[in-house]
TORNUGU-781516 format. One line per field, with one value per residue (C-alpha): chain; x, y, z. Coordinates in steps of 0.001 Angstrom, whole numbers, plus 500000, padded with zeros to 6 digits. Layout:
<pts>
mol <- A,...
east <- X,...
north <- Y,...
up <- Z,...
</pts>
This chain:
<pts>
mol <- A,A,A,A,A,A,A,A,A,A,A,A,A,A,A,A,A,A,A,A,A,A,A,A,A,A,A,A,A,A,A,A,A,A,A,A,A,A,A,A,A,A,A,A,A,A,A,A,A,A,A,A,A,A,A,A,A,A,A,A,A,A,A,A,A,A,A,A,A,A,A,A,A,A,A,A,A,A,A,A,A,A,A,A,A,A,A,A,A,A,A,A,A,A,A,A,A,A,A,A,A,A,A,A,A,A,A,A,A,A,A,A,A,A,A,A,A,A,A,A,A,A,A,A,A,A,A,A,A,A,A,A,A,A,A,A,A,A,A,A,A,A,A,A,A,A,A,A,A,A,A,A,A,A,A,A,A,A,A,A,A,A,A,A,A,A,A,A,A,A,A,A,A,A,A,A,A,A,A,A,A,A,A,A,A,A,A,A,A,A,A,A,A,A,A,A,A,A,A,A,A,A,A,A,A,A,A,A,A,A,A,A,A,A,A,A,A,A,A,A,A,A,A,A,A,A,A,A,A,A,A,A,A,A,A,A,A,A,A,A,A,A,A,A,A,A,A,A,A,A,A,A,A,A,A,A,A,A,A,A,A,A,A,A,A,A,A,A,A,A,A,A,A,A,A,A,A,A,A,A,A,A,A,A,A,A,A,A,A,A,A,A,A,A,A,A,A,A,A,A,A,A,A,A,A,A,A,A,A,A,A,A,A,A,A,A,A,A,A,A,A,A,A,A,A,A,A,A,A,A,A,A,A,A,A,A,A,A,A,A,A,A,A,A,A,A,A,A,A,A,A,A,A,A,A,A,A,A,A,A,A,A,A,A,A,A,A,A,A,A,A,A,A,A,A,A,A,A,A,A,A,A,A,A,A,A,A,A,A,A,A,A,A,A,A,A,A,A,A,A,A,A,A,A,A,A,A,A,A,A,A,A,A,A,A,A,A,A,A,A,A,A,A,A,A,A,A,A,A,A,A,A,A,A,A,A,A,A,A,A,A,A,A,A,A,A,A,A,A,A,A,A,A,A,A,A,A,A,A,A,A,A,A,A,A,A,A,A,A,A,A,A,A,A,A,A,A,A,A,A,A,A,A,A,A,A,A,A,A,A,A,A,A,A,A,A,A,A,A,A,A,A,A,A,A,A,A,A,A,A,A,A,A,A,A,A,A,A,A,A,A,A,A,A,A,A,A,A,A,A,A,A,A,A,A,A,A,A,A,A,A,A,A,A,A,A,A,A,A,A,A,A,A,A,A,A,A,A,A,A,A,A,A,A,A,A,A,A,A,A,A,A,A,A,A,A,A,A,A,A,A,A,A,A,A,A,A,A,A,A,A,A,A,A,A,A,A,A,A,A,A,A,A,A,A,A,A,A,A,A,A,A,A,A,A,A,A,A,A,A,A,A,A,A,A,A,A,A,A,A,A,A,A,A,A,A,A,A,A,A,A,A,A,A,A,A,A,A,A,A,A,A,A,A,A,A,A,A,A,A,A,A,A,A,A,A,A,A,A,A,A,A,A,A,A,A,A,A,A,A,A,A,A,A,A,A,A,A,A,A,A,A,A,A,A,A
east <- 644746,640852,642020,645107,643595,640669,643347,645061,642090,640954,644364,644744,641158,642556,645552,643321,640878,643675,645273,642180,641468,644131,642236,639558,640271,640617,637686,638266,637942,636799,634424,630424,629058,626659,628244,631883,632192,631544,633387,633019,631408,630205,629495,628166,629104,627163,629079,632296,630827,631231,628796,629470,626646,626147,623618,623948,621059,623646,625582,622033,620640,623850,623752,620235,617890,619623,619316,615496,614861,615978,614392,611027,609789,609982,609161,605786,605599,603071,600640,601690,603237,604263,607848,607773,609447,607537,608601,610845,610318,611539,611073,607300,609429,605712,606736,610220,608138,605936,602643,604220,606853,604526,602939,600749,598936,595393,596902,599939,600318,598850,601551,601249,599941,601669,605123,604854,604301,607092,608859,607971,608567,612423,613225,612094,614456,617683,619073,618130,621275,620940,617138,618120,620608,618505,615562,617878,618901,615393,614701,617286,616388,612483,613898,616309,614917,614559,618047,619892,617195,618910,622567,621519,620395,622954,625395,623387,622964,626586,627192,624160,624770,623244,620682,620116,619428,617021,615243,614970,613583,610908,609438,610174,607957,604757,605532,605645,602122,600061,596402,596552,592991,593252,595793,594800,592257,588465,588163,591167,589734,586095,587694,590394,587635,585618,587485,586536,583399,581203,582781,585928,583836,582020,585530,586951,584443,585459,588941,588600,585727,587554,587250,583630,582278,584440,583352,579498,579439,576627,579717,580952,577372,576035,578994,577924,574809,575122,577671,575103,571296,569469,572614,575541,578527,581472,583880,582322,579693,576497,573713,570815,567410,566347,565426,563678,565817,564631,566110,569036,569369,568441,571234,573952,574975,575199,577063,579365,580209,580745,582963,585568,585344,583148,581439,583521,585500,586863,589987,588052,588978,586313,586249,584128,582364,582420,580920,577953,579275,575530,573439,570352,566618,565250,568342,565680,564484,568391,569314,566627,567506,571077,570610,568178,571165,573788,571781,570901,574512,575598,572648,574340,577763,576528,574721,577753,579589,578753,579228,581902,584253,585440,588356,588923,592661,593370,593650,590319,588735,589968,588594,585210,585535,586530,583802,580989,582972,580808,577205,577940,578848,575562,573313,570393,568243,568180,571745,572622,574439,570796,569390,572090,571478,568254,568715,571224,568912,566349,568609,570244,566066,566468,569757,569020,564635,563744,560286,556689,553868,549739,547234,544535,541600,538713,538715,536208,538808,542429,543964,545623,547193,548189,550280,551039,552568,553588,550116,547326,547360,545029,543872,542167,540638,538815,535884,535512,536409,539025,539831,541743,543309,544768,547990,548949,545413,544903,541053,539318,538694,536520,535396,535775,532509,531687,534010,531870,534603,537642,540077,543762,545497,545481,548084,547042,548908,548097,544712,543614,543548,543667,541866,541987,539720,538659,535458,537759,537160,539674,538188,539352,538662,538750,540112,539441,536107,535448,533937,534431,535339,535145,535689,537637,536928,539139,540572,538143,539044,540599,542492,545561,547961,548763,551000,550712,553661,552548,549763,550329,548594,549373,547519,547964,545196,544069,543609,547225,547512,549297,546783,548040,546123,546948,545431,546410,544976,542657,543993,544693,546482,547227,550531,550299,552961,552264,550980,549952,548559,549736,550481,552783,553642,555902,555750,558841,557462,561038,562746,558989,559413,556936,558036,555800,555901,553299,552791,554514,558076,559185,559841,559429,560437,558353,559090,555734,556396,556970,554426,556738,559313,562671,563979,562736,564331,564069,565330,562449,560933,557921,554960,556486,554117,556208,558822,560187,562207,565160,565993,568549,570959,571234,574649,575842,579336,578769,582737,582308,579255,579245,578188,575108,574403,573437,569516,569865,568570,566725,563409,564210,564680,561036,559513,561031,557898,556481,558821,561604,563431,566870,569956,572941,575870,573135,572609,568717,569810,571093,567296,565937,567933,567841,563764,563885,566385,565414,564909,566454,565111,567452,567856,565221,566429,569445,568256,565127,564151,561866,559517,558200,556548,559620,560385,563133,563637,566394,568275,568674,570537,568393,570752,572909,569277,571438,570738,572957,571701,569292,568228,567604,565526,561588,560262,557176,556526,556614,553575,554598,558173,559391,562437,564705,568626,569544,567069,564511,561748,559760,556648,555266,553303,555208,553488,556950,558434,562040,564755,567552,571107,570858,574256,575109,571787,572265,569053,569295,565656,562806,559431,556838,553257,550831,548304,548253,550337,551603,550210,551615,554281,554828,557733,559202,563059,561086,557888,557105,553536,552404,549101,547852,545125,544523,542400,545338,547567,551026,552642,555977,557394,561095,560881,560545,556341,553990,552697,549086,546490,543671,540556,538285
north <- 507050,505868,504526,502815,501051,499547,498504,496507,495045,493640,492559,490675,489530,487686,486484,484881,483182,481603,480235,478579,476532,476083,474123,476195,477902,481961,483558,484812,488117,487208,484506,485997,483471,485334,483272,483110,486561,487706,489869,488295,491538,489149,486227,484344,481867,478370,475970,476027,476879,480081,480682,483126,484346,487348,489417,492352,494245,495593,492244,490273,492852,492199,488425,486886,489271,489347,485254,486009,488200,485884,483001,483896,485304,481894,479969,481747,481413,484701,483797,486645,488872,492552,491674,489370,489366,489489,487094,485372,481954,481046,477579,477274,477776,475581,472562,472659,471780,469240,470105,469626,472824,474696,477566,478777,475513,474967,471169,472234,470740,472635,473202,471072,473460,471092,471593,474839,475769,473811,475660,478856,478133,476691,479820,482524,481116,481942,485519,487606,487174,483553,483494,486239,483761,480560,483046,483532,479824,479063,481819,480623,477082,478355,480440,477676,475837,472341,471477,474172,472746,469086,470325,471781,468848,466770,468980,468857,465322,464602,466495,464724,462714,459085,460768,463713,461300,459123,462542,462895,459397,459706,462898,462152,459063,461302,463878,462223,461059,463242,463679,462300,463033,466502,467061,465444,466643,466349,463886,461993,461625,460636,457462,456125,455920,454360,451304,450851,448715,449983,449599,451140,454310,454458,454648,457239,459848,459437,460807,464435,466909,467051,463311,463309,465406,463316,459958,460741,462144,461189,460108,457383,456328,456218,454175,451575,451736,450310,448037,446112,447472,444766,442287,440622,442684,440898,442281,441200,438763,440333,442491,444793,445023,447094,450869,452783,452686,455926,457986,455905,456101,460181,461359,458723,461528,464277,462399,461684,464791,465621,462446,463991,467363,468922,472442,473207,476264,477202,474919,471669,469051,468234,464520,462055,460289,456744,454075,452177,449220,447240,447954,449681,448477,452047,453584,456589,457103,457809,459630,462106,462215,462349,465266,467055,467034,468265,471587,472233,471627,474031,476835,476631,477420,480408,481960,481477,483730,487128,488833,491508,488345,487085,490121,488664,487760,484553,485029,486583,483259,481043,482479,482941,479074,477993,480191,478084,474735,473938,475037,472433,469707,470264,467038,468441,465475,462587,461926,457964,457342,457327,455446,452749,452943,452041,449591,448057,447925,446031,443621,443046,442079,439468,437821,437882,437062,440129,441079,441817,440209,440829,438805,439063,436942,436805,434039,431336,428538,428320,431062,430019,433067,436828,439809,442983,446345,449227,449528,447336,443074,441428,437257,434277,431977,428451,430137,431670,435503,438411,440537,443732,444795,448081,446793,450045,449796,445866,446437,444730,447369,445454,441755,440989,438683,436791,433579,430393,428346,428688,431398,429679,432458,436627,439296,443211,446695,450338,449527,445961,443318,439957,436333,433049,430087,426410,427640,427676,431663,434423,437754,441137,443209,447163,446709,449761,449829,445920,445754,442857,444528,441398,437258,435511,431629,429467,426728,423249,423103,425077,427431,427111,429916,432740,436250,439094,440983,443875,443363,439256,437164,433489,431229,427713,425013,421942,420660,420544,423611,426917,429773,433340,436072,439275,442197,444385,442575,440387,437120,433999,430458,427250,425810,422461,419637,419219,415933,416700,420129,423758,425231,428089,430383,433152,435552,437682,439664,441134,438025,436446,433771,431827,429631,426914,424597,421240,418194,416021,417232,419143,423089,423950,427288,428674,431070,432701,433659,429545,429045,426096,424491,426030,423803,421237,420966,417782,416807,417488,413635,415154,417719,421120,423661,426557,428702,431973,433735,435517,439139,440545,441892,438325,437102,433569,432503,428850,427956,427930,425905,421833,420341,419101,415761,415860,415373,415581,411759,410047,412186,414906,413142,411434,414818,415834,414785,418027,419834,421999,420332,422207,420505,421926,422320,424996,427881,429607,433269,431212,429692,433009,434752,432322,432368,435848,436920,440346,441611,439394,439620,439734,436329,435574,435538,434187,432470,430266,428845,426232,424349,421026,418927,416685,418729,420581,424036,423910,426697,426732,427666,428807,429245,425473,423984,422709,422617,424458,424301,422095,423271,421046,421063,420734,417541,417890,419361,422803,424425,428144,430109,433640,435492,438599,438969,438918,435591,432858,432227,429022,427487,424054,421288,420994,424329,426058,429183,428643,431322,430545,432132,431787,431475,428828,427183,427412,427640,431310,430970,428698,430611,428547,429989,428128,425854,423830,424070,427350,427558,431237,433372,437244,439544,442262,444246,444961,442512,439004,437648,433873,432360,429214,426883,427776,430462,432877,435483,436460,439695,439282,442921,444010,447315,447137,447533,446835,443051,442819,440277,441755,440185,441196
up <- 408565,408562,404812,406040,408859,406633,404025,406871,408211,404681,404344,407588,407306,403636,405463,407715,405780,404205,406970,408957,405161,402840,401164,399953,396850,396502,394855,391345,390184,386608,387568,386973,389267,391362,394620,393160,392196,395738,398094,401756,403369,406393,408033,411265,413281,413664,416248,414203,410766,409053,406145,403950,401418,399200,400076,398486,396503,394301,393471,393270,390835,388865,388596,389756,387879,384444,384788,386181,383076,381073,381144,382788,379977,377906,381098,380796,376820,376386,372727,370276,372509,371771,371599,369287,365456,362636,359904,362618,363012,366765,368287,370832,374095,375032,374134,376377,379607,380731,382259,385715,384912,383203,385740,383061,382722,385526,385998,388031,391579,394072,396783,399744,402437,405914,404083,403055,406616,408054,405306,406520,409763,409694,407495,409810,412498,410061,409721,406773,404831,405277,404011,401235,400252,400115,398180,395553,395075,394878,392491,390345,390332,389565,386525,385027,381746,382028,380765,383309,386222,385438,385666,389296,390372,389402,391129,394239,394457,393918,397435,399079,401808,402468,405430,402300,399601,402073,402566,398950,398576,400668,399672,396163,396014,396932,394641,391821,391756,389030,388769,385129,384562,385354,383563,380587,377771,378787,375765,376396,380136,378831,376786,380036,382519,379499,379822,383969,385176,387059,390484,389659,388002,391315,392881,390518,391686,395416,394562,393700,392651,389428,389361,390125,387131,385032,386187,386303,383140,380451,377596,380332,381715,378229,377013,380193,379214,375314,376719,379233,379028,377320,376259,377547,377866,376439,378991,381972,381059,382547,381168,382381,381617,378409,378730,376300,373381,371604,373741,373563,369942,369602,372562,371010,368531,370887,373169,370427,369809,373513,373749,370642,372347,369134,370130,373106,371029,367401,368120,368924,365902,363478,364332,363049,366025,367299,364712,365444,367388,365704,362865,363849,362631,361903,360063,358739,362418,363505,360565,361491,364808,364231,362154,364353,367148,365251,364102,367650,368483,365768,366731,370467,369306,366868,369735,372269,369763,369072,365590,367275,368886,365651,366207,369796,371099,371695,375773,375004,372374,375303,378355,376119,375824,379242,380372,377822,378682,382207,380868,377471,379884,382208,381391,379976,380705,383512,384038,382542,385969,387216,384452,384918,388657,388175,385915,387944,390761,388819,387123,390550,392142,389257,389833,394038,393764,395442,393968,394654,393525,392311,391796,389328,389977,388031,385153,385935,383930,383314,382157,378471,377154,377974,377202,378806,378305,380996,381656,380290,380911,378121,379619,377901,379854,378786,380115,376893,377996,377518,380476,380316,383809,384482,386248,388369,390073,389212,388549,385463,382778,380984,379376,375815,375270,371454,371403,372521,373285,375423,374388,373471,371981,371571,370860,371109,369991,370234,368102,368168,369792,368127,369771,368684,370091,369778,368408,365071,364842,364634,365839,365864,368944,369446,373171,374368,373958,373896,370534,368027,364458,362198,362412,360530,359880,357786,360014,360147,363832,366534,366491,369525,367922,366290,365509,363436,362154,360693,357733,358149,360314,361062,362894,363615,364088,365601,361905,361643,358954,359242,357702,356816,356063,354489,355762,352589,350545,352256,350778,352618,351927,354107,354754,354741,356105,359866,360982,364182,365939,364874,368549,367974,365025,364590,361691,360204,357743,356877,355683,354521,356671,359526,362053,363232,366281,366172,367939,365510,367787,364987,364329,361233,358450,356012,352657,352534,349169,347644,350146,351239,353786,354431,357045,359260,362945,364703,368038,370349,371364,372743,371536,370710,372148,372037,369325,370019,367747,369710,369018,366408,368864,370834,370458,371318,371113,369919,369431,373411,373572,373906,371065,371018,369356,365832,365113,362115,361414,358781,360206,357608,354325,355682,355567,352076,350418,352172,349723,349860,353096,353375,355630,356118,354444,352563,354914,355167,353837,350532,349855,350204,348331,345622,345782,344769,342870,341934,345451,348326,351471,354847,356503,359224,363224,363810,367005,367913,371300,371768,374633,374083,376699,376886,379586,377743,376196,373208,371224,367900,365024,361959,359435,360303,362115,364467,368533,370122,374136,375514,379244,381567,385128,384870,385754,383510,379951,379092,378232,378142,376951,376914,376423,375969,375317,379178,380028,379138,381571,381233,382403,382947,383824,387413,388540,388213,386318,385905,384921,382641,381720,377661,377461,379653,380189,383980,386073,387821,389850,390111,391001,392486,393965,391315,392203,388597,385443,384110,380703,379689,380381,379735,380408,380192,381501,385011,385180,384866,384520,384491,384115,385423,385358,388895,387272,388403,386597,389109,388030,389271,389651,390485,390879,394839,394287,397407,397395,396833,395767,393456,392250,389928
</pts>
């Protein structure tokens, strides 16, 4: 009877279901469908809805796990796992998913943890069928392949309604956003956030942690650094001051191999690193360097692996590299965030005037000439002297005394120091213990400049000659053609070339070895007191510059008597490689600037001789001229120092402070120094130092 009655009830409970919706078609016996193939066994009532689900462990171990089992497995792509085919060639079930479906991979989105409680929360208030039922959906859904995962949710946004899709929309749009950086190789990571400025870097590490090690990394601060410490960055137009360049030069190679992802583990590509964007001077210095690095490099990654690893897994290889991956990106040195920091500060004290400034008092007459390094100043005064200064404590070290007349010119190194005066002597001073080695007299009258460059020594004089002397070999010639005062000269012993500046308002080049004129360069209408050879790595874009107007006049072809006069269309590098023609020597600087007392200081181009900038803004003549790639600083009769953009000859600062004209000029990335004939030398320093005034 028991049997009977159930029969009856299953039967009525049929007839029933088909009666309250017609319209709903019968399940079908044959359909595998874990939903479809579903006895109703129960259901419960919401308002007037009746859900039915299958809940059953029986029917869900029939239909969800065999799905589960299998496509897990390739979900999860296991490296040379046990159950795979030798000889079989399968398809890398890796490269079905992106790294957002791909649970094996560290870059997958962390879950959001507001939503997942809500989650929670609105599925512990249904019944347990109803949350066994949704589970299994889900599970399904997690288990699919990408192509099955696309057929679901095209079927479940073709019953969405409008308020359903809005839903969608609106959570959609936040989801979607990736942490590309993360996700992406370190390498790959190191050359995006290359390509930011500095701001936008600073920015970067604000997002994340992850973000942070990435964007204060040495490979992007060092890559910053080359692009503006000590020249004009072509991106954004601005530059810093220099920094020592050795240790840019030695850690360029390791960072290299950082930036291509070299030493990280036995997968990492052998890549050939970055070229040199410039030529460097001291090719043997870098080679040694370069090769010093990459042994170290290679010594670190033998010890990191032990003789007994080479049998290792792969699971085992990786997490033996993952492990070595944090300790090979620790800076070993002072990060270059902090060297461009500082860098930045200082260039930023130049662009807004924000300095401090000492004194040194102690000359007796106007100061003519000086020069400084980080720690020693060297003056010449008309009152015949040479005073060393310690310029961290600003106290006179000592007095070089021998010259009878006043002191016009003087350049020092590690080991000498080098004076010329208007007694018409050259002497050559030890300078740390003030004693005069040897004199050298050759000029008939005084002597107002000079410049060594390694064994050669020029020196120009009031009798209108340039002299060079040869330390080597202790020779010496004159190079006559001036017709007024010598009162600059600049040697470049690479090219065998001297530049010379005279009274006559002309610049003249020299080939040391025809002992004769290169090129003259007119255009100055007053007495040129200053030339300054620019460095290799200043670049100038002159297809942006305004003409100048050609001086090229009749003035040269007056001057060919002189000998060897070249003009343009015949470029500089062609005369000296046609002087010698065994063993050509590179092409002198590229760049010249030059101060007259016309009140102007002009750029030039050596190889064309044409003027390419003339700056405008002192009132009186220019007695004194320095310069690096980011700026020229000039001083003159009108008791200023003025600061100029190279580039665009704009006037950035004018110093003022002197009580007569500024007759010499020093500087350096951080410092600025000026002497007067106020008897004065200002050392202008941007590095935030206490202002004092020191006298000797």
């Amino acid at each position: 009877m028991s049997e009977d009655n159930a029969m009856h009830t299953a039967k009525r409970r049929r007839i029933s279901l088909s009666q309250g919706d017609s319209q709903k078609p019968v399940p079908d016996s044959h359909n595998h469908h874990p939903f479809a193939n579903a006895e109703i066994e129960g259901s419960k009532t919401h308002g007037d809805t009746n859900i039915y689900i299958s809940t059953t462990s029986k029917l869900a171990g029939k239909t969800v796990a065999p799905f589960l089992a299998q496509h897990i497995p390739e979900q999860y792509a296991p490296l040379g796992g046990p159950g795979q085919t030798a000889g079989v060639v399968t398809k890398d079930p890796n490269s079905k998913y992106c790294y957002r479906h791909r649970p094996d991979l560290k870059c997958r989105r962390q879950a959001n943890e507001p939503s997942m409680d809500q989650l929670q929360r609105e599925l512990e208030t249904l019944s347990q069928n109803d949350q066994q039922g949704i589970v299994n959906v889900w599970s399904l859904f997690s288990a699919a392949p990408s192509k099955l995962r696309q057929l679901m949710l095209q079927g479940i946004l073709t019953q969405c309604c409008f308020p359903q899709l809005s839903y969608l929309s609106a959570n959609v749009h936040k989801l979607i956003r990736i942490d590309f950086l993360s996700a992406l190789p370190t390498e790959l990571a190191f050359r995006i956030l290359c390509y930011l400025d500095t701001t936008s870097l600073c920015k970067a590490a604000q997002v994340s942690q992850r973000w942070r090690s990435l964007a204060d990394d040495d490979v992007v601060w060092h890559r910053m650094c080359e692009q503006h410490i000590d020249r004009k960055c072509t991106k954004c137009g601005w530059g810093l001051p220099l920094l020592e360049r050795k240790r840019l030069r030695a850690s360029k190679r390791q960072i290299q191999l950082r930036a291509t992802g070299q030493g990280l583990n036995e997968w990492s590509p052998n890549i050939t690193p970055f070229p040199e964007s410039h030529p460097d001077e001291d090719m043997a210095l870098v080679s040694n360097l370069n090769r010093a690095l990459l042994e170290s490099v290679q010594h670190q990654q033998q010890l990191a692996i032990t003789p007994g690893d080479h049998t290792a897994t792969h699971h085992e290889s990786f997490a033996r590299s993952s492990g070595n991956e944090d300790s090979y990106f620790k800076s070993r040195l002072r990060p270059w965030k902090d060297v461009y920091k500082d860098r930045f500060k200082v260039g930023s004290n130049w662009r807004h005037g924000r300095y401090s400034i000492k004194t040194f008092k102690g000359h007796t007459n106007g100061v003519m000439c000086l020069q400084f390094d980080d720690h020693i100043l060297a003056t010449g005064s008309y009152d015949a002297t040479i005073k060393i200064w310690d310029i961290k404590t600003g106290k006179e070290l000592r007095t070089l005394l021998g010259h009878t007349l006043g002191i016009r010119c003087l350049q020092f190194d590690d080991n000498k120091l080098i004076s010329g005066s208007i007694d018409s002597t050259i002497k050559v001073w030890n300078w740390r213990t003030g004693e005069c080695q040897s004199t050298y007299s050759g000029h008939s009258a005084g002597v107002v400049g000079l410049h060594f460059d390694s064994a050669i020594l020029a020196s120009g004089s009031m009798d209108k000659t340039v002299r060079i002397w040869n330390f080597d070999d202790q020779s010496t010639f004159a190079l006559r053609g001036h017709g007024d005062w010598v009162n600059a000269v600049k040697v470049d012993s690479a090219s065998r070339t001297v530049f010379s500046a005279s009274d006559d308002s002309t610049v003249r080049l020299w080939d040391l070895d025809k002992k004769s004129v290169i090129m003259i360069f007119n255009g100055h209408v007053g007495q040129v007191q200053q030339i300054l050879p620019l460095p290799m790595e200043f670049d100038y874009d002159e297809e942006d510059s305004e003409p100048e107007p050609d001086v090229h006049d009749d003035t040269a072809s007056d001057n060919d008597s002189h000998g060897g006069v070249v003009t343009p269309p015949q470029s500089v590098a062609e005369v000296l490689s046609s002087s010698t023609n065994t063993s050509p020597h590179p092409g002198p600087p590229r760049y010249i600037l030059t101060g007259s007392l016309d009140s102007t200081v002009r750029l030039w181009n050596v190889s064309t001789g044409k003027c390419l900038r003339t700056f405008f803004g002192h009132v009186e003549g220019v007695w004194a001229l320095a310069a690096d790639t980011l700026r020229v600083v000039s001083g003159a009769e009108d008791r200023t120092v003025k600061v100029w953009d190279t580039r665009s000859g704009r006037c950035e600062r004018t110093f003022t402070g002197h009580a007569g004209p500024v007759t010499c000029i020093g500087l350096s990335d951080s410092r600025m120094c000026t002497g007067s004939e106020d008897c004065e030398v200002r050392m202008y320093s941007f590095k935030n130092e206490l202002e004092q005034s020191i006298e000797g």
